[in-house]
N, C-alpha and C positions, 0 to 999 in steps of 0.2 A: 274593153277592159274585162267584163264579166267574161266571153268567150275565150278570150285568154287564161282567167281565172281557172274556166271550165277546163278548158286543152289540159292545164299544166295538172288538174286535180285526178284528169282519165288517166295520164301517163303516169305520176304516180302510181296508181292504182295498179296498173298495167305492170307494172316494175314489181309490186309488191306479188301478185299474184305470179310471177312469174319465177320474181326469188324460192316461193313455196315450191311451186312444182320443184328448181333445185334441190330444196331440201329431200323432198322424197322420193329424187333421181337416184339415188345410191343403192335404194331397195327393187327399184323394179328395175336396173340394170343388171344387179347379183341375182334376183331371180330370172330374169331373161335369159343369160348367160348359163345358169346353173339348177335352171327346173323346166322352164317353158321348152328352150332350145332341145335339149335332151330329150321331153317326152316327144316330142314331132320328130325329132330324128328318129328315135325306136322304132315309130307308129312306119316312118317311111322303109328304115331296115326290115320290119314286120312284111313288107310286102314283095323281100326278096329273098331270093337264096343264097345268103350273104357269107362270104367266107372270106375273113381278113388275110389271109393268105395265098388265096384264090381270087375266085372269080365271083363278080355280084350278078346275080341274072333273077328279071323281074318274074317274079311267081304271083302275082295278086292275093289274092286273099288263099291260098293254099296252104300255106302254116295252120293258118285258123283253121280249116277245114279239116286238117291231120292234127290240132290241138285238141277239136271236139271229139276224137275219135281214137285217140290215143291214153290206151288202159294209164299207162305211168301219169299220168296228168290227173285223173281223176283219183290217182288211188294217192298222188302227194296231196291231191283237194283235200280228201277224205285225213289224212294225216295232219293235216296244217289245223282242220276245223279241230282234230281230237284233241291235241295238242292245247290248241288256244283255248279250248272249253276247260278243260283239265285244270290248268296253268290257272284262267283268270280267274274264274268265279270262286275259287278259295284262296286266292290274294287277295281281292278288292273283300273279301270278309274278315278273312285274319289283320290284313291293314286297317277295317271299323274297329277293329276291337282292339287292336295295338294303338290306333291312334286315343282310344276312348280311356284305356287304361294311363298314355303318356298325358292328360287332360287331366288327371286327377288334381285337385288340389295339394293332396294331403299326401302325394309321391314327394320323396325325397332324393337329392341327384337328377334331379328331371331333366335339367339340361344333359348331362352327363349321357342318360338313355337316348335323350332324343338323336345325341349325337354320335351314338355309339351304332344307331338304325340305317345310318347311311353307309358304315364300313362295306357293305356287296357293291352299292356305286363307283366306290374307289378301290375297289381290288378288280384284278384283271382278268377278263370276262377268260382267258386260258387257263390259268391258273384254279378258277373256280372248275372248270370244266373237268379237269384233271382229279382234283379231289374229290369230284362227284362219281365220276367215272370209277374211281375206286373204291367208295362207299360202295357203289351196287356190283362193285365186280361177281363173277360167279363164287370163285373159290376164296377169297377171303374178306369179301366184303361186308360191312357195317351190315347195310341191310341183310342179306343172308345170314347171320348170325342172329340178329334178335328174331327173324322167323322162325329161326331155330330152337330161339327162349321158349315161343311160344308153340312150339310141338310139329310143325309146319315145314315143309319139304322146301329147299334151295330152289333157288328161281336163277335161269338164265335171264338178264333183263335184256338185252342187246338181240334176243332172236327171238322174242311175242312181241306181237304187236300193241297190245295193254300195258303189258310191264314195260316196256320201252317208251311208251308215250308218259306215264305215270314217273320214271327217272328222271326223260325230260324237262317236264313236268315242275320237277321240286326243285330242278337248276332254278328253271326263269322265276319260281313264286320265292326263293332265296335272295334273289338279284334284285323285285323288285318291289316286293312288300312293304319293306320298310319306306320305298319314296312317294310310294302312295298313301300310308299311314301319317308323312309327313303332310301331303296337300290337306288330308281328313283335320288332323291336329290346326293344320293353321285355317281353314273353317269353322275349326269348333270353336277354335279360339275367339274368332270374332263375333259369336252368339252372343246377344246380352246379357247380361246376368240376372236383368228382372224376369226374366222367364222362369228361370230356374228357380227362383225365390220366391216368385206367384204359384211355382208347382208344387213348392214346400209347402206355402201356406196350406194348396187343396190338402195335403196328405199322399202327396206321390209319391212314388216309390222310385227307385232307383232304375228300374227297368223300365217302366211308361216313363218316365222324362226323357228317358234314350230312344225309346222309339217315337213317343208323340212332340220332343220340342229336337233333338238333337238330329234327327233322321231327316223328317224336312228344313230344317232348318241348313242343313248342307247338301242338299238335292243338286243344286249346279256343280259342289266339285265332283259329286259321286258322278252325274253325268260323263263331264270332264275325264274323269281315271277310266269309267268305261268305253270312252269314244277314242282315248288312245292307247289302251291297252288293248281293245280289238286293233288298230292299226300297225301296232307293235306284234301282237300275237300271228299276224297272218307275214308279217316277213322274218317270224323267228329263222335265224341261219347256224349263228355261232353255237350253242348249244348241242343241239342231233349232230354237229359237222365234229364238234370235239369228240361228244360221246361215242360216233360212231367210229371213229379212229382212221386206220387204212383203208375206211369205204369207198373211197373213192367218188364223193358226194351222194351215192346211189343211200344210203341211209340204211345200212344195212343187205347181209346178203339176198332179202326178199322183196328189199326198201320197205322194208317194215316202217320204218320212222323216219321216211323222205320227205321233205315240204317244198311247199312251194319253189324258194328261194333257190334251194339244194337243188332241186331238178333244171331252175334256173342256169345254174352256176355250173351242171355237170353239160348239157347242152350249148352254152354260149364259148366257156374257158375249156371244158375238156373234149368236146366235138366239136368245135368251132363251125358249131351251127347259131352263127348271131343270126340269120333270120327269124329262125323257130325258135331260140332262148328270148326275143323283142317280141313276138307273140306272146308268148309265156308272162312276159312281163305286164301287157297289155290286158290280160285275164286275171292278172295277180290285181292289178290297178282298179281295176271292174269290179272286183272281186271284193275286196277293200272297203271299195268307194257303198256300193250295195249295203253292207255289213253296217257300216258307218251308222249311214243313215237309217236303217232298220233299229239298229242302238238308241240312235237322238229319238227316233218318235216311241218308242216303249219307252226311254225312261223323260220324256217330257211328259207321256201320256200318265203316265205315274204319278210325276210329279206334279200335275195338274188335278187330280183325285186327290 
């Protein structure tokens, strides 16, 4: 009777532990399907000279070999890192200080604002491009004009390489400040208030409670906004691909402001060379992944100081 007892309380068990895996069958089937499958197929395309309308013939590691040695590759590297430096580090600071300002108690319409910071998420990433594209236009552009206020000679932005990453530039910290000010604001939110009120008592001021109780006190989402804003900033595509117009992915006629993605895209869809554009990808991935984790240990290490 008790082994019977026993049997029937294994199977149970067994049932139960089984139904789970079920449950979280759904998620590692859509990513098997739709992350794992795809990076191994690249890695295996990566090893040929692969032409979807031709012929697949195995080349080994030979992309790689003419990736590492190929000017245009290093010089969209060089473009993607400008880009992303440019873009992020005065978003993730304009978003502290936008989210610190929508924090206030004593703002009035706050929700109003806060809901007003999300309007670039839902407008369309063409549509901004366009009206950017004509802000910095040469001849009658917003920017060129207050240069102008200011005594300062017209700028072609589309053919330097600074000014071109710099337009780029204030597309993506337009597009994405405000959602990053949002994660800031619902961190701060969640800070105690006796902190704040133990800092009154010492006599703090307005600025040391923002740096010494508000700053670590949201260390995890700042981590957070930099671990995927570097992952965002190294496959910016849409942007340089609007601004540059009829480039033809190339980013310009010197690829002055060509990234990664763009040299991707011009390689795989407009040479239909998928071998050497799954290389590419494979470096961008490397590339990424490196970035990443250089981010988490400086700002853990930070955050642990």
């Amino acid at each position: 009777m008790t082994q019977t007892r026993a049997l029937r309380t294994k199977r149970k068990k067994s049932r139960n532990d089984l139904s789970g895996y079920f449950y979280i069958a759904p998620f590692f089937i859509v990513f098997g399907v739709f992350g794992a499958f795809p990076i191994v197929y690249t890695a295996w395309i990566a090893l040929h000279d692969w032409n979807p309308i031709g012929t697949q013939t195995w080349v080994g590691l030979d992309n790689f070999t003419f990736l590492v040695s190929d000017p245009r590759f290093w010089n969209a590297v060089r473009n993607t890192f400008s880009i992303w430096f440019i873009s992020t580090v005065p978003q993730l600071l304009f978003a502290l200080i936008l989210a610190a300002a929508l924090n206030n108690a004593l703002l009035k319409w706050a929700t109003g604002y806060r809901m007003s910071i999300l309007v670039p998420q839902v407008t369309s990433v063409l549509a901004v491009g366009i009206i950017f594209t004509q802000i910095f236009g040469r001849e009658f552009g917003l920017a060129n004009y207050l240069l102008e206020s200011f005594g300062m000679e017209r700028l072609d932005w589309q053919s330097g390489v600074l000014s071109s990453h710099v337009a780029i530039s204030t597309m993506v910290m337009w597009r994405w400040t405000g959602y990053n000010a949002l994660i800031y604001l619902a961190a701060m939110q969640s800070i105690p208030r006796d902190l704040y009120e133990v800092a009154d008592i010492d006599g703090a001021n307005t600025f040391r409670k923002f740096f010494h109780i508000t700053i670590p006190q949201i260390r995890p989402a700042i981590i957070f906004t930099v671990i995927i804003s570097t992952i965002g900033g190294m496959q910016v595509f849409a942007e340089p691909l609007i601004f540059g117009g009829n480039s033809n992915f190339t980013g310009g006629s010197d690829r002055q402001f060509q990234t990664l993605t763009m040299l991707l895209y011009e390689q795989g869809f407009g040479r239909f060379k998928f071998g050497y554009a799954s290389a590419i990808a494979w470096a961008l991935f490397v590339i990424i992944l490196i970035v990443s984790i250089v981010n988490y240990m400086i700002t853990r290490r930070i955050s642990r100081e």
